[in-house]
N, C-alpha and C positions, 0 to 999 in steps of 0.2 A: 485508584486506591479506595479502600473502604472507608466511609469515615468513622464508623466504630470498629469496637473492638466486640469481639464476638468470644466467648469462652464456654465451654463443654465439657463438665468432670465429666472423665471415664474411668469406672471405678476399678479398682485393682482386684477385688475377689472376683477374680471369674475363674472356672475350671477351663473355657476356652473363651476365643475373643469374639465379643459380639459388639454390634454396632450400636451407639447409643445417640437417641435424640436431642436435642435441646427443647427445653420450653420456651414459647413466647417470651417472657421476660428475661430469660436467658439471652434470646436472638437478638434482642432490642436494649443492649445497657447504655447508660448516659455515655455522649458523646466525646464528653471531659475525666471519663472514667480513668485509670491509671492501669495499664496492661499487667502490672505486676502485684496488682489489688487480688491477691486468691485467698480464697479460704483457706487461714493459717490452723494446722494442726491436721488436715486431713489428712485419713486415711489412703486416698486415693491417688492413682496414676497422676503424672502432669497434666494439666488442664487440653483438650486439643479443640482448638477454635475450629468453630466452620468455614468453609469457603466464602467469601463473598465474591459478587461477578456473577454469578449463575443467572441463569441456570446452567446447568451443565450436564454433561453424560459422565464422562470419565477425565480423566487428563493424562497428559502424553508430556514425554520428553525425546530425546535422537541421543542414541548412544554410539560412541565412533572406538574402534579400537584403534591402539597404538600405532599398529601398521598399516592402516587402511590411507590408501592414497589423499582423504581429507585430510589426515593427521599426520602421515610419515614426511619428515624432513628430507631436504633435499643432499644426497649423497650419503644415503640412510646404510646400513646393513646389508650384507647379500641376505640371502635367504635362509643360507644355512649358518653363516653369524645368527641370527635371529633367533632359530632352532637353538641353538647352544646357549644365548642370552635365559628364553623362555625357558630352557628345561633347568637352566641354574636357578633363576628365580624361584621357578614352583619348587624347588625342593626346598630354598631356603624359606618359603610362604611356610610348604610342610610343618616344617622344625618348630616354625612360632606357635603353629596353630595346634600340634600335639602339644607343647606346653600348656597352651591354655586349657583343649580337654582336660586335662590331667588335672588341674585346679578347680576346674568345675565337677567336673567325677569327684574329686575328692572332701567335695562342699556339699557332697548326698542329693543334687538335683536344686532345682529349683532353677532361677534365673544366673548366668553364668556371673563371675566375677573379674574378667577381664572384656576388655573388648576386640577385635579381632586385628588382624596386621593390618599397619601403617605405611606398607609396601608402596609410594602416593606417586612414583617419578613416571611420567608418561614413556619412560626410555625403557621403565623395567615393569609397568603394570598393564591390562589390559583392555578393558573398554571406559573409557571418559564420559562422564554428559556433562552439561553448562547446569549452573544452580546460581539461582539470582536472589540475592539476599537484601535485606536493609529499603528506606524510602529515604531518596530515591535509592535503585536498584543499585545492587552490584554485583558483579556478573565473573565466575571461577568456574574452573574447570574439575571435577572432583571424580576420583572412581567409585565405580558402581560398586559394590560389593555385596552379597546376599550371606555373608560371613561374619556380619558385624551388627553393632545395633548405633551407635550415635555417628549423627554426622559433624564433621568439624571443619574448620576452618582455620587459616592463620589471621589471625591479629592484629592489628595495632591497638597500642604500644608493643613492639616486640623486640624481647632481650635477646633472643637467639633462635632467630627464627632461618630454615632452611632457603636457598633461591626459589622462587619461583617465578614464571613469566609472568603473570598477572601482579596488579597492585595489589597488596594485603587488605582484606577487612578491614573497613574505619570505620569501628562504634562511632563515631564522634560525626558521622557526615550522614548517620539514619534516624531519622525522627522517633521509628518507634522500635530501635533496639532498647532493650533493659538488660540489665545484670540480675541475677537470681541472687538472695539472702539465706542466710542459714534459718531466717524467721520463715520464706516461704515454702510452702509444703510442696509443692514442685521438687524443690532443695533436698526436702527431709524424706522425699519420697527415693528421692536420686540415692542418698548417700545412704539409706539401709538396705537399698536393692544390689546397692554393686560396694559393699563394705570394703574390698580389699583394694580399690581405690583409695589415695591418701586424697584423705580431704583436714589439710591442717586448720584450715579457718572452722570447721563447723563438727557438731557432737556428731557421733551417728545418733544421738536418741530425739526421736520427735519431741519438739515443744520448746526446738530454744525460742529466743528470744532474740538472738545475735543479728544483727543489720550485715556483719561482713559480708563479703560476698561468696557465694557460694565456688567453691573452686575445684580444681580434680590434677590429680597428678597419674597418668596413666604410663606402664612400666611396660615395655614385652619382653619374649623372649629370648632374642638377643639384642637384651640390656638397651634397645633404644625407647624414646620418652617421651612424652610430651608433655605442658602443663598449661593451665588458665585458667578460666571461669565460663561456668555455664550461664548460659545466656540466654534470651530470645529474641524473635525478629520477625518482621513477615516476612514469607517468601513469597514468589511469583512463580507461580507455575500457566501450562496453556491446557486450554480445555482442548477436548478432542472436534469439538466444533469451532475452534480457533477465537475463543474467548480469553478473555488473562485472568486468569482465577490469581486471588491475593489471600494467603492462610496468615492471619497474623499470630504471632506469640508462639512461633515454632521454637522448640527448644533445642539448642545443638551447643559444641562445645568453643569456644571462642580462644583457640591455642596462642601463648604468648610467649614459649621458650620451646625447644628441641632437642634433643639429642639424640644423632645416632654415629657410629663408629661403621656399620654395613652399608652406609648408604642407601639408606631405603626412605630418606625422605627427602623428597624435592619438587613437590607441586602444591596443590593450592589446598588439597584437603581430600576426604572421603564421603559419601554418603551410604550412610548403611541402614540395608535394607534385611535385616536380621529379624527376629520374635519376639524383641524383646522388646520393653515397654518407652523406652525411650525411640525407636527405630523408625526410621519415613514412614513406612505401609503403616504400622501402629499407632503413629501421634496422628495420620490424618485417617485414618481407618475410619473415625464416624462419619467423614466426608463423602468421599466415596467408596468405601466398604475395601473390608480388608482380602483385598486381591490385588493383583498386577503379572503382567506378563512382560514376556522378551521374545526378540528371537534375535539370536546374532547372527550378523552379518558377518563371515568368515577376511581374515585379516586383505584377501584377494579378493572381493570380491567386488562388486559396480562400484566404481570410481564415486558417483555423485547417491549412491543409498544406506542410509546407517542403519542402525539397528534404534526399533523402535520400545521403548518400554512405556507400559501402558496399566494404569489406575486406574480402578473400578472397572463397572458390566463391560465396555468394549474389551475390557481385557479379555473374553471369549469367545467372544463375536467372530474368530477365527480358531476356534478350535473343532473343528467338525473332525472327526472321529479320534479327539483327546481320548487317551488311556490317563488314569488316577489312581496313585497307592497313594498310602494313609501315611501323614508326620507322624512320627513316634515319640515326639519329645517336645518339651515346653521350653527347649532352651532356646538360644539363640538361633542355632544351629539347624538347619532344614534335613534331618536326622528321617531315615525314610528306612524299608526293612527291603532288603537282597536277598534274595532265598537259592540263586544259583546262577549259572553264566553258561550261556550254551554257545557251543561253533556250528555250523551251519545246520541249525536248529535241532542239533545234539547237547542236551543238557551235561558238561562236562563233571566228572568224579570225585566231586569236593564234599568231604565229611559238611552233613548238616550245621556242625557244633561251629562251622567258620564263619557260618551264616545268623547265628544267635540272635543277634541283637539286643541281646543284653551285657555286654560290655565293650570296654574300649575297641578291644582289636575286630569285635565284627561290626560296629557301630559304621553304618554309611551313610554322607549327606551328599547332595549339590551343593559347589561352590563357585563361585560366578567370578571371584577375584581369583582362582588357581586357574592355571595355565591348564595342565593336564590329569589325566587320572590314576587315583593312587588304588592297589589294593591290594588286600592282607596275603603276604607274601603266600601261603598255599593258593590260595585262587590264582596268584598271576602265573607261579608255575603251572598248571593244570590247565591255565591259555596257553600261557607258550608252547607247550608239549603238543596240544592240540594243534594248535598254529602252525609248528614245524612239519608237523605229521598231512596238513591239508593243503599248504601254500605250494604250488609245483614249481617254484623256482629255489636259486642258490642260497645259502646265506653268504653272507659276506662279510669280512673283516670289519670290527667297530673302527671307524673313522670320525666318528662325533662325539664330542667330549657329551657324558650323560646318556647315553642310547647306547643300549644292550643288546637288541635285535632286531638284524637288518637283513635286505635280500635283494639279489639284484634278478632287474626284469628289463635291461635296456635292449632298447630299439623297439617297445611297446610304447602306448599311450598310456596317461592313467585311467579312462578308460578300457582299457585293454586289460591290464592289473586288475582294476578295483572286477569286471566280471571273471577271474581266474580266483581271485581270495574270498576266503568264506566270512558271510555274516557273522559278527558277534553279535549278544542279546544280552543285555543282563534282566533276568526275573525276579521283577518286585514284586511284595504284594498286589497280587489283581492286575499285574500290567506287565507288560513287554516292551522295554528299552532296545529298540534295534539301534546300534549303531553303523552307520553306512562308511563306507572303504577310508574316506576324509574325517570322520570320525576319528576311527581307528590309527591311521597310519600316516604320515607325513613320505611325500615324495617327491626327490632332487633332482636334478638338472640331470644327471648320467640316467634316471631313471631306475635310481634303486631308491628303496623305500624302507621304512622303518616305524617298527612298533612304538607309539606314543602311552601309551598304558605302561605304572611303573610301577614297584611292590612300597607300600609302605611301610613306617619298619616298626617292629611289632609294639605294641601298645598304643598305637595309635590307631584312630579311625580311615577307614578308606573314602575316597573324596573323588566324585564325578567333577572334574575341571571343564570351564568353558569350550576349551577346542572338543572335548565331547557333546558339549551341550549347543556346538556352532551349526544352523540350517534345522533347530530344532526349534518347533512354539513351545514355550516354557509358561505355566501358569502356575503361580503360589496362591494357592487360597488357603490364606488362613483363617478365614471365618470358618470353614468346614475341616478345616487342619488336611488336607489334602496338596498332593503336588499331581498335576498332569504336563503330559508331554505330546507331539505327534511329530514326527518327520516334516517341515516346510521348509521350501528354498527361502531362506531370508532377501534373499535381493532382488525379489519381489514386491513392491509397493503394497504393504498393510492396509489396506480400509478399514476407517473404523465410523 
């Protein structure tokens, strides 16, 4: 553990995110200092401490999905339960998350005013890491999400808090947790950025004076909820040279009540890796610079290798021939520009105007917490058309609840399949998304098989989901506002 506390304003006027240093006397504060001691009244983002423990390169966490043999319970789902779990999920992720565009579009840009699904139950979400919280540590299970911006936790004291297997958060058993006041600018910074948060203890206007504690009541779309106070704490993270890096005075949200009627909440928490200023990559961004990759390991895939997600330079250090379009947006939202989708590398006949990217219905991001991919219902027909027109086998009867287009090819391998069906691509700015056969299409035990790409329904943005993004290197750089990608087998052992 560090024995001070280390603190770093990083200022909120920026047109994009750059890295900021600390001075010497910054690096070096008394040792009896008070972690919740900030400069009251500022203008600026929450404070983000540096690492201590370094040197270091980057830092690394193990990401595992729900089905993956480390995870999947014993006498789990068939396969195709699982299919029909995942495709109900993602559509109900869908629904919350065009709620929130809608509210953010409708607040003229800036930073969004909700924060992203709550989705938390390892039975209905998709890839988990461990996040070690408090001195000494305490150690939860939370999903990754590149959807969202704060991370949270459940609680103690907790009025109504959801099951989960892990023990709750105990402020009360870490030395250097604090609670936030509506006096700290942390607080004042929080509650004018995301105003349509009920924050009943504290003004939105800068410069109270109020010692309560800073709190947040967050609402989605369907009607489930959360409430508490924001908080901070150190966390532990590992260096990529197997160091224990310690951030003190991370800021995330400390949940002490629940509500949901869908069932969408019943683990230990999220961390969200969104744009926004409160968001993991952003609070530690001056640390190790604001980038991070992934590459998932597909739900089947080596029994004993997860999916690795990676902070700072290492996070490229495997990108040897990365393709990169440009972020389009400052919101949360990893908002990227589509300009067309071709089948086996025929760019298919979709009016330009679908592709705009100047509003809701042609707006497309990665999302790392949706299951599969959504898009603006002319594009998906103009796949499928294309699709029935290239695939040389049958279609066949929908037999799955949520899947619209299927084909049978038994007494083939999926090999045998995936070289008979054509590459999809989607064209981004300056880059080519090839999607390979497992991408595209999920395939059953009789050996028929079926389109995972689904139309989203209009007014909302279309959404690259993880089983797209499964066997691909994913790199978010946001210091350069850019996303790259390149085809790699995940379940291959990462060097970094």
């Amino acid at each position: 553990m560090a024995s001070s506390l280390v603190l770093c304003l990083v200022s909120l006027l920026m047109a994009t995110i750059s890295t900021t240093t600390c001075s010497p006397q910054e690096l070096n504060p008394d040792v009896n200092s008070d972690p919740t001691d900030r400069p009251s009244g500022s203008t600026g983002r929450p404070e983000t401490a540096e690492m201590s423990g370094g040197p270091w390169r980057s830092i690394q966490a193990e990401m595992v999905h729900k089905d993956h043999p480390l995870r999947a319970a014993p006498g789990s789902l068939s396969f195709k339960e699982r299919a029909e779990r995942d495709f109900q999920s993602s559509r109900r992720r869908l629904e919350v998350l065009r709620s929130r565009q809608e509210r953010w579009l409708a607040g003229g840009g800036g930073l969004p005013t909700y924060v992203s699904n709550m989705t938390t139950s390892a039975n209905e979400e998709e890839y988990v890491m461990m996040i070690s919280l408090g001195t000494p540590a305490q150690n939860f299970l939370a999903i990754v999400d590149t959807g969202s911006d704060l991370t949270w936790l459940q609680c103690q004291p907790c009025a109504d808090c959801f099951p989960q297997a892990d023990p709750l958060y105990d402020p009360s058993r870490s030395s250097s947790h604090a609670n936030l006041t509506c006096a700290d600018s942390a607080c004042q910074w929080f509650t004018s950025q995301y105003p349509d948060f009920t924050h009943p203890n504290c003004p939105l206007e800068s410069g109270s004076s109020s010692n309560a504690s800073c709190n947040f009541f967050y609402a989605y779309g369907d009607a489930s909820n959360t409430t508490g106070d924001i908080a901070i704490d150190t966390i532990h993270l590992t260096s990529t040279d197997g160091a224990v890096v310690d951030v003190p005075n991370f800021l995330f949200g400390c949940s002490q009540s629940s509500f949901s009627d869908s069932g969408l909440f019943s683990n230990d928490g999220i961390v969200g890796l969104g744009r926004g200023g409160i968001s993991f990559p952003t609070q530690l961004g001056a640390s190790f610079g604001y980038i991070f990759s992934y590459c998932l390991v597909p739900a089947t895939g080596v029994a004993t290798q997860t999916s690795q997600l990676i902070f700072g330079s290492a996070a490229t250090s495997n990108a040897t021939g990365i393709q990169y379009t440009p972020i389009l947006s400052n919101s949360t939202f990893y908002f990227v520009g589509l300009q067309a989708i071709s089948v086996a590398g025929q760019p298919l006949g979709i009016p330009s105007s679908v592709f705009a990217n100047n509003d809701t219905d042609s707006r497309t991001y990665f999302d790392s917490g949706a299951t599969f991919t959504y898009l603006h219902p002319q594009a998906l027909d103009a796949l499928v058309t294309a699709l029935v027109a290239a695939i040389p086998f049958p279609q066949i009867p929908i037999t799955i609840n949520g899947v619209d287009y299927c084909w049978n090819a038994s007494g083939l391998t999926d090999a045998d399949i995936a070289a008979r069906v054509p590459t999809v691509s989607f064209n981004f700015t300056g880059a080519n998304y090839d999607l390979s056969y497992d991408n595209t299409f999920l395939t059953f035990d009789d050996a028929s098989f079926c389109l995972v790409i689904f139309s989203v329904p209009l007014g909302s943005a279309s959404i690259i989901g993880n089983h797209q993004q499964r066997n691909v290197y994913m790199v978010y750089d946001l210091a350069n506002s850019q996303i790259g990608f390149v085809p790699r087998n995940c379940d291959d052992s990462v060097s970094v």
